[in-house]
MARMI-440188 format. One record per residue (C-alpha): residue in three letters; y, z, x; residue number from 1. Coordinates in Angstrom, 3 decimals, m for minus. Layout:
BEGIN
+-----+----------+----------+----------+-----+
!  aa !       c2 !       c3 !       c1 !   i !
+-----+----------+----------+----------+-----+
! ALA !        Y !        Z !        X ! NUM !
...
+-----+----------+----------+----------+-----+
REM end
This chain:
BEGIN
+-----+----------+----------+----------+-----+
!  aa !       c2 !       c3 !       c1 !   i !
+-----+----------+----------+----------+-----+
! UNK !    0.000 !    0.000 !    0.000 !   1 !
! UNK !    3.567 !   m0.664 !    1.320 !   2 !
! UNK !    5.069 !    2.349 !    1.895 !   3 !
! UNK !    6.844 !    4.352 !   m1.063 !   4 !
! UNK !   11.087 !    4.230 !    0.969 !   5 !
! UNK !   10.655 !    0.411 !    1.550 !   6 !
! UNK !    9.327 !   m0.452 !   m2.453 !   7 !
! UNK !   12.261 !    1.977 !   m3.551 !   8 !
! UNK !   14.574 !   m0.021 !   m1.309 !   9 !
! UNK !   13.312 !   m3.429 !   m3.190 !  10 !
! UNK !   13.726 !   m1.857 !   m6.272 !  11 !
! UNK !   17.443 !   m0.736 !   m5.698 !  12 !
! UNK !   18.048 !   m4.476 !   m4.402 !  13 !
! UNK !   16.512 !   m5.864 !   m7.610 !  14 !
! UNK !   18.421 !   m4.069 !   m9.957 !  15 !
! UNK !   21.679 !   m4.542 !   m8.153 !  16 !
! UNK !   21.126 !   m8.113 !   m9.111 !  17 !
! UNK !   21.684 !   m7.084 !  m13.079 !  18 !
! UNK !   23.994 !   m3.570 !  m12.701 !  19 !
! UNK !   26.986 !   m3.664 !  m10.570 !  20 !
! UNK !   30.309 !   m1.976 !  m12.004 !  21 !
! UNK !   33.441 !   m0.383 !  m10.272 !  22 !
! UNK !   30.999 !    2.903 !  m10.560 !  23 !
! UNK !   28.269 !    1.733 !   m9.124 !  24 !
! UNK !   30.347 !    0.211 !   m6.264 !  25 !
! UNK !   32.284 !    3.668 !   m5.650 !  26 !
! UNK !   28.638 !    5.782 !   m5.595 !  27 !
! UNK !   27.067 !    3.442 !   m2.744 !  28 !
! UNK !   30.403 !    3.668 !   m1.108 !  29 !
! UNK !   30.853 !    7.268 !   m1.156 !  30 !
! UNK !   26.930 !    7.392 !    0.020 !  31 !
! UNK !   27.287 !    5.324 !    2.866 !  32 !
! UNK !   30.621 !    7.852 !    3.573 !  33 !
! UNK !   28.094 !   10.049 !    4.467 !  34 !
! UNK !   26.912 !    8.345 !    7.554 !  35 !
! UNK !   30.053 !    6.695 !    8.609 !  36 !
! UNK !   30.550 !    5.990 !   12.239 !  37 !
! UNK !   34.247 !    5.868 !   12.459 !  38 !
! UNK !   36.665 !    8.304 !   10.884 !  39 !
! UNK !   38.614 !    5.631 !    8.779 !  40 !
! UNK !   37.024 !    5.438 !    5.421 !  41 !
! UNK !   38.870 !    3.542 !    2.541 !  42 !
! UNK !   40.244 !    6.180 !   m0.370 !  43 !
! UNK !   38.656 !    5.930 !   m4.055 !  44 !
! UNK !   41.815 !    4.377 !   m5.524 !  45 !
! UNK !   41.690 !    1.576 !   m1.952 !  46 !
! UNK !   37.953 !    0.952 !   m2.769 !  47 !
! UNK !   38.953 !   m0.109 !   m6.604 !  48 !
! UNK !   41.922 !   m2.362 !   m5.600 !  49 !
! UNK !   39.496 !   m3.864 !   m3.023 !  50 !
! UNK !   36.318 !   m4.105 !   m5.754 !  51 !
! UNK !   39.040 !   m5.133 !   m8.330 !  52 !
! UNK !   41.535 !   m8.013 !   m6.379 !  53 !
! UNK !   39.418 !  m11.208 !   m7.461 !  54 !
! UNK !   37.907 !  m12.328 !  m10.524 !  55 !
! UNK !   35.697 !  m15.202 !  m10.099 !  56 !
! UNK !   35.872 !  m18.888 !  m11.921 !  57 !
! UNK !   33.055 !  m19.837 !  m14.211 !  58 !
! UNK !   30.563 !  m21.343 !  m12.057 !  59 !
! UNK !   30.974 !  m19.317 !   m9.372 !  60 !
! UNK !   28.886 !  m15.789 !   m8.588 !  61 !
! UNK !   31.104 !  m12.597 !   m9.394 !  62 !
! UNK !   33.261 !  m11.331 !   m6.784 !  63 !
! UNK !   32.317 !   m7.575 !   m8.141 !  64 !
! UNK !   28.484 !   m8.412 !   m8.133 !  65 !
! UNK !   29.003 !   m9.930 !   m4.402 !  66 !
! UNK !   31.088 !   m6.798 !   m3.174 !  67 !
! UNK !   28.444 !   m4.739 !   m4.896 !  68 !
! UNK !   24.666 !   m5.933 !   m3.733 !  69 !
! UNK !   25.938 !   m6.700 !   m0.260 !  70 !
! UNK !   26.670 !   m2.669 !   m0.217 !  71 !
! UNK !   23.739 !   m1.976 !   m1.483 !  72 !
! UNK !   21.767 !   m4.311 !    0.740 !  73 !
! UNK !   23.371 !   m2.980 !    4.222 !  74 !
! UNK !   23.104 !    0.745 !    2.251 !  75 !
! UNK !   19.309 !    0.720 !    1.451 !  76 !
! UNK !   18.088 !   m0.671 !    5.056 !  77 !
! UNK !   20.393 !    1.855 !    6.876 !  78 !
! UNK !   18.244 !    4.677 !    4.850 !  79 !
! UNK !   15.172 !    3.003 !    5.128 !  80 !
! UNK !   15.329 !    2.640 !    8.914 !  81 !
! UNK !   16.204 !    5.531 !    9.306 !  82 !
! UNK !   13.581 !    7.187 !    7.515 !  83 !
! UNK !   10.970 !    4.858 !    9.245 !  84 !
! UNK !   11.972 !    5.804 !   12.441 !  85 !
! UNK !   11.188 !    8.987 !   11.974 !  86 !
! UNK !    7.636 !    7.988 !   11.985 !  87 !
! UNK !    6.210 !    7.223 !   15.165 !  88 !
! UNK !    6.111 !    2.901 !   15.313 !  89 !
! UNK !    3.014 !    1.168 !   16.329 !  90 !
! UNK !    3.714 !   m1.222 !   20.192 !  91 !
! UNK !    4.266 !   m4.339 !   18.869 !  92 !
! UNK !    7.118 !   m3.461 !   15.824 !  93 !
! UNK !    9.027 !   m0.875 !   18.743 !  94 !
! UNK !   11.952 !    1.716 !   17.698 !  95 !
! UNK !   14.203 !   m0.202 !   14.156 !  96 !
! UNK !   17.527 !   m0.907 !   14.532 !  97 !
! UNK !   19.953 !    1.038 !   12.678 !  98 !
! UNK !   23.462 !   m0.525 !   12.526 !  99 !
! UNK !   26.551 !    1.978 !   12.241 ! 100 !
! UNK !   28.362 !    1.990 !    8.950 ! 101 !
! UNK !   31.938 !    1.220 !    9.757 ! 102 !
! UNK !   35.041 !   m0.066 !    7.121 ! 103 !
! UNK !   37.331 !   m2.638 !    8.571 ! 104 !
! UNK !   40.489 !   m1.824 !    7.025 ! 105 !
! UNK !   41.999 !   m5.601 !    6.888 ! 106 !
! UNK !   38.719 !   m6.305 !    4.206 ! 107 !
! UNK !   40.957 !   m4.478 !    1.935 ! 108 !
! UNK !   43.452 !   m7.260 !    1.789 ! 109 !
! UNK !   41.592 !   m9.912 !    2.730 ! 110 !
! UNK !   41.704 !  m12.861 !    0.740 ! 111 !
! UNK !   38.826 !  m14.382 !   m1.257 ! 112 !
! UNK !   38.939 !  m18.286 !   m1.117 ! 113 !
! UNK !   36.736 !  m20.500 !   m3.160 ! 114 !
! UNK !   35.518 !  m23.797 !   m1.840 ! 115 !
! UNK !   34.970 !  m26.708 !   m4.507 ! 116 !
! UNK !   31.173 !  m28.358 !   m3.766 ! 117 !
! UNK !   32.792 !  m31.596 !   m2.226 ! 118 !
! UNK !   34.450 !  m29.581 !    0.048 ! 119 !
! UNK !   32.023 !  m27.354 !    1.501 ! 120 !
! UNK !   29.185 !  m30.156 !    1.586 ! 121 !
! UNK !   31.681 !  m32.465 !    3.527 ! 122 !
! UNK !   32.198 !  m29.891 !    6.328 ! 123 !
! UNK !   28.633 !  m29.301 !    6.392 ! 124 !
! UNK !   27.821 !  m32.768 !    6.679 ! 125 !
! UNK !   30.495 !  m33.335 !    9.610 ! 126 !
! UNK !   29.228 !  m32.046 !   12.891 ! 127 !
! UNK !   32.293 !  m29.524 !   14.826 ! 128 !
! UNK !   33.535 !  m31.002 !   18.010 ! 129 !
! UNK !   32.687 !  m29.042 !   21.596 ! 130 !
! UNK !   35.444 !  m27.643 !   21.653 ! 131 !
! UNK !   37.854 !  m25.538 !   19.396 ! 132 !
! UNK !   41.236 !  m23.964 !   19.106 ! 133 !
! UNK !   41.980 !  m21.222 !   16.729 ! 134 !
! UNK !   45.663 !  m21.220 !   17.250 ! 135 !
! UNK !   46.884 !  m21.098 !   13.683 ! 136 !
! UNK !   44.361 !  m20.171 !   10.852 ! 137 !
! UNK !   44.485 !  m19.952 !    6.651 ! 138 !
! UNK !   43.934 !  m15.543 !    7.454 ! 139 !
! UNK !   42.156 !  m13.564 !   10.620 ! 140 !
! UNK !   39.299 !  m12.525 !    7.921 ! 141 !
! UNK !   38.646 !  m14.310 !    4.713 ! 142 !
! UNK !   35.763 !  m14.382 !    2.288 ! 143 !
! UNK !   34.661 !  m18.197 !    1.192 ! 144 !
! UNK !   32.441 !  m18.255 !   m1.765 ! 145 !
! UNK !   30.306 !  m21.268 !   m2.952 ! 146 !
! UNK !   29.531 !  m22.203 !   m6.319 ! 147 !
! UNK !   26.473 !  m21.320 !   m8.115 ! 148 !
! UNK !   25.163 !  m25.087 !   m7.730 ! 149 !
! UNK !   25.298 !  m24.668 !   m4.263 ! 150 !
! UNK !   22.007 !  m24.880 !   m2.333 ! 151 !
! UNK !   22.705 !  m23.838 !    1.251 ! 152 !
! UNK !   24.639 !  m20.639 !    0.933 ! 153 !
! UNK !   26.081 !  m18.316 !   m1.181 ! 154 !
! UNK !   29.444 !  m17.003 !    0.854 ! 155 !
! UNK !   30.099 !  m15.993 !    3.978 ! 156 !
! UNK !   32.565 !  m13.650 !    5.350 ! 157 !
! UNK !   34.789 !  m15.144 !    7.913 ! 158 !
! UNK !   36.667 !  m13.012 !   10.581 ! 159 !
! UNK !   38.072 !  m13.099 !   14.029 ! 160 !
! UNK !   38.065 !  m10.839 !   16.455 ! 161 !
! UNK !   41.357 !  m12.060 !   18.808 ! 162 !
! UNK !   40.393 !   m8.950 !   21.161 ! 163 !
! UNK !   37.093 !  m10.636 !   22.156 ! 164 !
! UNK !   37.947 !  m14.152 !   21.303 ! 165 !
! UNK !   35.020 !  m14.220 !   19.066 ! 166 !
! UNK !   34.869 !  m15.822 !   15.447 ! 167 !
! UNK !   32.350 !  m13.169 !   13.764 ! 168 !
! UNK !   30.658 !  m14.022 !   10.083 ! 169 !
! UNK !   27.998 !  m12.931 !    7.651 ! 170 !
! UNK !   26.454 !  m15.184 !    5.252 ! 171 !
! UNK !   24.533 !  m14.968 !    2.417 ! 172 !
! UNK !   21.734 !  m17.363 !    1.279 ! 173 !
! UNK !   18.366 !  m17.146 !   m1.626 ! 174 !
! UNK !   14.790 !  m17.571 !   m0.132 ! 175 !
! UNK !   12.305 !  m17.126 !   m3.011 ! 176 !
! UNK !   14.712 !  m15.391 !   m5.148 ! 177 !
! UNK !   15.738 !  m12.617 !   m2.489 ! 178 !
! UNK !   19.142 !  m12.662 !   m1.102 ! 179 !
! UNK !   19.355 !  m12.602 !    2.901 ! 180 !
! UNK !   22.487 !  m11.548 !    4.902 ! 181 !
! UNK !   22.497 !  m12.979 !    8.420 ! 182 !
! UNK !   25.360 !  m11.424 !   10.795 ! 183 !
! UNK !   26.600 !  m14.434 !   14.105 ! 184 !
! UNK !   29.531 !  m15.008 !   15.840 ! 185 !
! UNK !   31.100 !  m18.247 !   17.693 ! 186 !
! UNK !   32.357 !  m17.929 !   21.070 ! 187 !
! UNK !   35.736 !  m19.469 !   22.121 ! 188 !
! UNK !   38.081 !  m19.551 !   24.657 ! 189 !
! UNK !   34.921 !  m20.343 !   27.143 ! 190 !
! UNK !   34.049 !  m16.471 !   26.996 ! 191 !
! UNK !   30.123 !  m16.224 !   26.772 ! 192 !
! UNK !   28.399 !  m13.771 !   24.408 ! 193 !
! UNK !   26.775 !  m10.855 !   26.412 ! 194 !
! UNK !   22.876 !  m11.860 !   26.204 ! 195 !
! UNK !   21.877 !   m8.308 !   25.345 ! 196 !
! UNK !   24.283 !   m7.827 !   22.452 ! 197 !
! UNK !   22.845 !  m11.064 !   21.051 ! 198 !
! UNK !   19.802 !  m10.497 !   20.961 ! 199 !
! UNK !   19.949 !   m7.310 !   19.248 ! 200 !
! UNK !   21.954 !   m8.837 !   16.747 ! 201 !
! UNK !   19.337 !  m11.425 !   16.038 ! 202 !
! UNK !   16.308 !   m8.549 !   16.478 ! 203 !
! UNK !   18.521 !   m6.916 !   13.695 ! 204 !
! UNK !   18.220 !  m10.009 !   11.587 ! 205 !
! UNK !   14.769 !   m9.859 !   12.133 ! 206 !
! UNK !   13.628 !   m7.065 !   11.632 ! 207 !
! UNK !   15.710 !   m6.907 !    7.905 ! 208 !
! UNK !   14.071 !  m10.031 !    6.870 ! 209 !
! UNK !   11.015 !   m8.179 !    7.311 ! 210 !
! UNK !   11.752 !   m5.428 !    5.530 ! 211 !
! UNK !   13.059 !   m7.458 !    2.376 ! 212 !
! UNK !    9.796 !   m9.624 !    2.767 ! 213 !
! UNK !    8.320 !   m6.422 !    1.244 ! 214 !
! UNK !    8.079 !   m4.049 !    4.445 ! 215 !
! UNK !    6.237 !   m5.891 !    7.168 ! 216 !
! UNK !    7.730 !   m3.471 !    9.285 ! 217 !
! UNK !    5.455 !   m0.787 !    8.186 ! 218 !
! UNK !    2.487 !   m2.247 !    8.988 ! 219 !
! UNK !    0.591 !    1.532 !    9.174 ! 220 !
! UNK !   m1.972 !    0.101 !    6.102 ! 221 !
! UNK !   m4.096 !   m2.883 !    7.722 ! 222 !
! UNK !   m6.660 !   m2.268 !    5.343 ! 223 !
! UNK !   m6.289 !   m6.031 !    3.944 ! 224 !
! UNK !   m5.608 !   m8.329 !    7.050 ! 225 !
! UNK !   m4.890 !  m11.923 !    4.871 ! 226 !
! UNK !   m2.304 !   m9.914 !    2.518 ! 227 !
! UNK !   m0.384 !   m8.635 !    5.609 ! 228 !
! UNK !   m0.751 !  m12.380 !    7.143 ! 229 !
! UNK !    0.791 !  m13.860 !    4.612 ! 230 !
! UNK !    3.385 !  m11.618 !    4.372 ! 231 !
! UNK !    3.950 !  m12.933 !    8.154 ! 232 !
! UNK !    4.097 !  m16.079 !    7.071 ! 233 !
! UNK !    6.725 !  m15.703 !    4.253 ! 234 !
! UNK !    8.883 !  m13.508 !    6.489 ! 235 !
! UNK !    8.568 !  m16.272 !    9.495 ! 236 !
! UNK !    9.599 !  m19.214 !    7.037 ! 237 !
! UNK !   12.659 !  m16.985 !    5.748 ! 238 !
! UNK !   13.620 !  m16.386 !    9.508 ! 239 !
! UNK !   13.261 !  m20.074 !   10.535 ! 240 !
! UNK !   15.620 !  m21.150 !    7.463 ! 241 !
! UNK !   18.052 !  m18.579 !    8.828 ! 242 !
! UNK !   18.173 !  m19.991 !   12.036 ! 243 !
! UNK !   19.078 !  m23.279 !   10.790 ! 244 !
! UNK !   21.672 !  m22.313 !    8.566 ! 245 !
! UNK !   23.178 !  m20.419 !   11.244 ! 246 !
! UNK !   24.100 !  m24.004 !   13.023 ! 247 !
! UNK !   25.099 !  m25.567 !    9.972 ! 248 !
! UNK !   27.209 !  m22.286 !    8.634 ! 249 !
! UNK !   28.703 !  m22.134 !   12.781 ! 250 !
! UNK !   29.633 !  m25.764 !   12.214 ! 251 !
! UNK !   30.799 !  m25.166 !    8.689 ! 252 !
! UNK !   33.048 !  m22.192 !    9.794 ! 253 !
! UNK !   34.302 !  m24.124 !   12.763 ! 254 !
! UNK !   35.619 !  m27.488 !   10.821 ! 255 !
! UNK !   36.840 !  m24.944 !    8.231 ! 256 !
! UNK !   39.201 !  m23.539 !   10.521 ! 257 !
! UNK !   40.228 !  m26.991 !   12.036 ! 258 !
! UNK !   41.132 !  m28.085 !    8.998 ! 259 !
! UNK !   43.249 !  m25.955 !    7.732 ! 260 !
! UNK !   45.655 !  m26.702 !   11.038 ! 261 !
! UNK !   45.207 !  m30.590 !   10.366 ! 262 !
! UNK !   45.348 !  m30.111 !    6.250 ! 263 !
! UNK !   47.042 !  m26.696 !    4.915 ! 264 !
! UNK !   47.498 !  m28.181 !    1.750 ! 265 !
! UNK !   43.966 !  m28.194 !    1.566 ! 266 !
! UNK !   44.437 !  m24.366 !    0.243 ! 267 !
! UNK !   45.954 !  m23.967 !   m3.166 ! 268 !
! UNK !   46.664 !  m21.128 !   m5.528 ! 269 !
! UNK !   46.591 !  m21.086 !   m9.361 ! 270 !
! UNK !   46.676 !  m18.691 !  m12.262 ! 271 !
! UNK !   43.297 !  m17.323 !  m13.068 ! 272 !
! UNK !   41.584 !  m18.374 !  m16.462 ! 273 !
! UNK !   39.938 !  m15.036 !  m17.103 ! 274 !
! UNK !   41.981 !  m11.586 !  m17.923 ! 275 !
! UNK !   38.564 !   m9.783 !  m17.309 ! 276 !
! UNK !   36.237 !   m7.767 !  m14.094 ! 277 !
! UNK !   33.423 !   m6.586 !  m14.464 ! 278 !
! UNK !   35.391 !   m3.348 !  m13.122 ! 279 !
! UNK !   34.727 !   m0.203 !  m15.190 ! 280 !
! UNK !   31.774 !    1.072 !  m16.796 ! 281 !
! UNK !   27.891 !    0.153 !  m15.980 ! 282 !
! UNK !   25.884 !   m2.571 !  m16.882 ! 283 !
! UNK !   27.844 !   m6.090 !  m18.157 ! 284 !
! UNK !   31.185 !   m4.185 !  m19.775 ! 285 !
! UNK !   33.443 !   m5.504 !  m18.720 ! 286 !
! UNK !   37.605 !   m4.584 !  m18.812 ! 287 !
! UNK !   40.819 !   m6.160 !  m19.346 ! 288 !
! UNK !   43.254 !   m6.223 !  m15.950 ! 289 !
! UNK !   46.814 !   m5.684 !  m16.282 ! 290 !
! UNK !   47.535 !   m8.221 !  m13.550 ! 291 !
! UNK !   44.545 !  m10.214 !  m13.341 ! 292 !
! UNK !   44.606 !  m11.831 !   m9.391 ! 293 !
! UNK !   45.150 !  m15.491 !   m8.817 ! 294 !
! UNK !   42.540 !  m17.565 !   m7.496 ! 295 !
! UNK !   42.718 !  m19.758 !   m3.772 ! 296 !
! UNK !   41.069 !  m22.743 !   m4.138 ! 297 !
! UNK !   39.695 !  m25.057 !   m1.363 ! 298 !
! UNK !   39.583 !  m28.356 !   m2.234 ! 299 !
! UNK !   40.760 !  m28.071 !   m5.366 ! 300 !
! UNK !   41.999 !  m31.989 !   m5.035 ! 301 !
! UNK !   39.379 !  m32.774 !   m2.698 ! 302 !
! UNK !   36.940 !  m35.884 !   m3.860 ! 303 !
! UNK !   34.128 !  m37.240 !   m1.649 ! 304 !
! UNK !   34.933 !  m40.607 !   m0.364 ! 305 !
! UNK !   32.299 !  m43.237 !   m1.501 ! 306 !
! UNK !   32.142 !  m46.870 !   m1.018 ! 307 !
! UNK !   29.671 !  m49.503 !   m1.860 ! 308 !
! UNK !   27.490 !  m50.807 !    1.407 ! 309 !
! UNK !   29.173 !  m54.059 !    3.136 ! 310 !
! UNK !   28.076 !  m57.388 !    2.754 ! 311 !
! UNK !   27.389 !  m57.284 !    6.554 ! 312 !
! UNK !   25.180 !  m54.569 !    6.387 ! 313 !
! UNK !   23.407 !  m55.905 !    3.596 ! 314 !
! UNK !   22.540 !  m59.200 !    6.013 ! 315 !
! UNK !   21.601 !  m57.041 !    8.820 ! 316 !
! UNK !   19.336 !  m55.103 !    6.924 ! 317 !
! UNK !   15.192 !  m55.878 !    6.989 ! 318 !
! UNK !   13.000 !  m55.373 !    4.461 ! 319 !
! UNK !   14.001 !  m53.452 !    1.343 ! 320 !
! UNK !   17.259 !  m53.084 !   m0.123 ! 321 !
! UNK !   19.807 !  m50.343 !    1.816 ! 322 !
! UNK !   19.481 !  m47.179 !    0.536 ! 323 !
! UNK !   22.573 !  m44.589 !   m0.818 ! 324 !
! UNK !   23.093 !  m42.758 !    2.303 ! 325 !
! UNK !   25.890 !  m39.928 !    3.944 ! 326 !
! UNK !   27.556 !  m41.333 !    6.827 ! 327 !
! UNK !   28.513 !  m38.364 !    9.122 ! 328 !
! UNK !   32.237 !  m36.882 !    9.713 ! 329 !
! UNK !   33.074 !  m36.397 !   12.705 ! 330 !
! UNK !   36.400 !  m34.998 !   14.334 ! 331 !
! UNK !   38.478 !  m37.541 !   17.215 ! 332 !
! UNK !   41.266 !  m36.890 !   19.628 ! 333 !
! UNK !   44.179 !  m39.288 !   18.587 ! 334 !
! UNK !   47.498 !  m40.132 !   20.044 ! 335 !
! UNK !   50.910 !  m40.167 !   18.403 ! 336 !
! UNK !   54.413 !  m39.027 !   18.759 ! 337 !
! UNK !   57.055 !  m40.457 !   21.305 ! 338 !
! UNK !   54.877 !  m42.274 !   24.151 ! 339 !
! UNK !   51.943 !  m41.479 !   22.382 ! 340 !
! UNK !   51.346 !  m38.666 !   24.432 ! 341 !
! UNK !   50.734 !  m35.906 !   21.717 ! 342 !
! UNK !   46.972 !  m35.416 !   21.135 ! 343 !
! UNK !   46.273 !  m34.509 !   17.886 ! 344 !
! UNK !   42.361 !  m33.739 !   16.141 ! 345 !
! UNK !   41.908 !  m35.995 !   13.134 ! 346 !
! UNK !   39.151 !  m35.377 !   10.443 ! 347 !
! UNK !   36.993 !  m38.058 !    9.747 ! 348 !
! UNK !   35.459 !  m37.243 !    6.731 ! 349 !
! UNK !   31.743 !  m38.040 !    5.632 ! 350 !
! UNK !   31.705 !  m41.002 !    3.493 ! 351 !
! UNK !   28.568 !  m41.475 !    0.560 ! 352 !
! UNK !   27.593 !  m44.557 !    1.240 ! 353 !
! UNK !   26.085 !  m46.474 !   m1.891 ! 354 !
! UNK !   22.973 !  m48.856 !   m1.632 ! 355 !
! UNK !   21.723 !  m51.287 !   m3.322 ! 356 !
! UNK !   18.630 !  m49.744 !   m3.190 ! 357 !
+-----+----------+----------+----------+-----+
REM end
């Protein structure tokens, strides 16, 4: 059996999924007060402005729901490792990690941005150049959330550290119906990542995936070999899907940022439709906001370029009929101003290219 802390742990996860309210919030909060690392914690009335300062578009997932299960997430594996350690791991799974509960004070005020589907698939289709600048940006942290019909992730948490020169972010994404968080960082400014610290960050991201792939990091019970294999396998398949996304959300986070020095019209702000949070009492209640928040928009005149496939490349092709097709965006230097000496980075963005297939 899978031991009694870890199914409790699932359990707390699954119902987060269907209860989240401005309680709920403020009881995880106040119990991960309890084990705090630094001494800044946000106050009760901070934690409801933060809980409280966006109210999501239809289509989107709820900004109280998101605040809410990612608390409860990072909450329940603190106090499951914790309580695992305590009992003496076999060779092979070694001490668990434990990450310190800390509050950065700027998430207060952060902003929470969301990015229209053309948008966000058109920087993940475009590969980010070598090299990047992060001399003007939209905010130094920012939360980007993707609609609900978006496949590859659900948000991710953008911030940058300008002490380290490092762009830090967590993202979210569904494997079998479990939400995974995965914590990376981008280097710039040619400063390297210390080799230790990243691979305890990715031993971290490990060894939660196991946990959520219903506690292969107890493995005390081997009473049923193929159960605990396949539990293996599931875990190893969630991990490898992480990996990947990390590259695409790195590039993704990267052209982001470009962008919005090449294109800051490409963030706008309107009214919201909705004069209701889920923001005071359990379950779906929800309550009416005397000054309901506005929402930023990415993309919100954004459309996917599409054209129809040349004659020429009809001619050249062989066999059947060209298929519909993305052709890549890419980023290039380009030279303008007097003498065209000024260098600029243009966006090339990926073009749908329709067959005749």
């Amino acid at each position: 059996m899978i031991n009694k802390d870890i199914l409790d742990a699932l359990k707390t996860i699954a119902k987060a999924d269907k209860q989240y309210s401005q309680r709920d919030y403020l009881a995880v909060m106040s119990k991960l007060s309890t084990v705090k690392e630094d001494p800044y914690w946000p106050s009760k009335q901070e934690l409801i402005s933060h809980f409280n300062k966006a109210i999501s578009p239809y289509g989107y997932p709820n900004y109280q729901k998101i605040c809410h299960k990612a608390a409860v997430i990072v909450g329940t594996a603190h106090f499951c490792f914790e309580t695992l350690n305590k009992v003496t791991p076999d060779e092979s799974t070694g001490k668990l990690l434990v990450k310190g509960i800390r509050f950065d004070q700027k998430i207060l005020t952060a902003p929470v941005l969301y990015i229209t589907d053309s948008l966000g698939e058109a920087l993940f289709q475009t590969k980010a150049p070598d090299s990047v600048e992060v001399s003007k940006k939209f905010y130094n942290e920012f939360l980007v959330v993707f609609s609900n019909q978006f496949k590859k992730i659900n948000w991710v948490w953008i911030r940058f550290n300008e002490e380290s020169s490092r762009l830090e972010y967590n993202f979210s994404y569904n494997y079998k119906g479990i939400e995974i968080l995965w914590e990376d960082n981008h280097e710039f400014a040619g400063k390297e990542m210390d080799a230790d610290s990243a691979a305890l960050q990715w031993k971290y991201n490990y060894q939660r995936i196991n946990w959520l792939c219903c506690g292969l990091i107890n493995e005390s019970n081997k009473s049923d070999p193929q159960i605990w294999d396949e539990i293996k396998d599931e875990a190893n398949k969630c991990k490898d899907i992480g990996v990947e996304l990390t590259k695409d959300v790195d590039s993704f986070v990267c052209n982001l940022i470009l962008l919005s020095q090449q294109q800051p019209e490409i963030l706008t702000v309107q009214d919201s439709s909705s004069k209701y949070a889920d923001a005071d009492s359990k379950g779906f209640k929800s309550t009416k906001m005397n000054k309901q928040p506005r929402v930023h928009w990415l993309g919100e005149n954004f459309t996917t370029r599409t054209v129809r496939s040349t004659k020429g490349e009809a001619e050249r092709q062989v066999g059947s009929p060209k298929r519909s097709h993305w052709r890549k965006g890419h980023w290039h230097t380009v030279l303008q101003g007097p003498g065209r000496k000024q260098k600029q980075m243009r966006w090339f963005q990926p073009t749908f290219i329709r067959g005749n297939a």
